[in-house]
N, C-alpha and C positions, 0 to 999 in steps of 0.2 A: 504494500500500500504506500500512495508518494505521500510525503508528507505536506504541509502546507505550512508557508513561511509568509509570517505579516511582515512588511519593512515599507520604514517611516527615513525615507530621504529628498532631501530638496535638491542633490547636486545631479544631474542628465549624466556625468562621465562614473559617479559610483553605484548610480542604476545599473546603466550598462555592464558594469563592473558583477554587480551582482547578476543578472540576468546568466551572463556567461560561467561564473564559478557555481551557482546552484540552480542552473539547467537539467538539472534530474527532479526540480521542487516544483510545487504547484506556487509562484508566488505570487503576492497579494502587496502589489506595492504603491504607496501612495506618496506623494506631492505635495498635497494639501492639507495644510494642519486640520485643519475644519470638518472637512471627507474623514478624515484619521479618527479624530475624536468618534464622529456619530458611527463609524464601521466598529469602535472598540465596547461602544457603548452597546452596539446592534448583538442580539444570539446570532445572527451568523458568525461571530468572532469564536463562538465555542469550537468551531471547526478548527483555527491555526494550533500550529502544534510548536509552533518556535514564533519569537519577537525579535527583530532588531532597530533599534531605532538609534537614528541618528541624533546627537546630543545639540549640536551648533547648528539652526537650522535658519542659519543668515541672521543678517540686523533685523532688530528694529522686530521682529516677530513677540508676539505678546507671549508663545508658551514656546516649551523644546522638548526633544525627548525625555525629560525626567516628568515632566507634566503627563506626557502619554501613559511612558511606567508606571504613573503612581496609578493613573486610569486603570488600566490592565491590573497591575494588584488588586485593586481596590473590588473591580467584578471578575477578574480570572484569576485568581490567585491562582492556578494549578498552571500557567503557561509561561515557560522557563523567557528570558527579555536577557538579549546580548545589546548592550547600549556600545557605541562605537562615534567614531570623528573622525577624520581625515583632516580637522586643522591641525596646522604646525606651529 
């Protein structure tokens, strides 16, 4: 059974990034903080079986991945969340 991987990134080149290394997953990846929230909030979210969300999700944005995670605890606690960045 494939598994199904939620990811929370704003950047196009670590999309594609991922698209390419976890090409055996069913993934669920979103752009949109807003989308984010109401899909983590949504029972279809019981289906993901992995989280990763990006931490740094540009200027000026009102939440970031720690806002997600605490979402995802708070209704999934049982769905393991790899928080990750690419800033230097």
């Amino acid at each position: 059974m494939t598994k199904n991987i939620f990811i929370l990134e704003d950047e196009k080149i670590n999309i594609q990034i991922y698209k390419e290394f976890l090409k055996d997953f069913n993934l669920f990846i979103y752009d949109n903080i807003d989308d984010a929230i109401e899909y983590v909030r949504s029972m279809d979210f019981n289906k993901i079986d992995l989280a990763i969300l990006d931490v740094n999700l540009g200027s000026g944005l009102r939440i970031s991945g720690f806002n997600v995670a605490f979402q995802i605890i708070k209704i999934h606690s049982f769905i393991p969340i790899i928080i990750c960045t690419s800033h230097i």
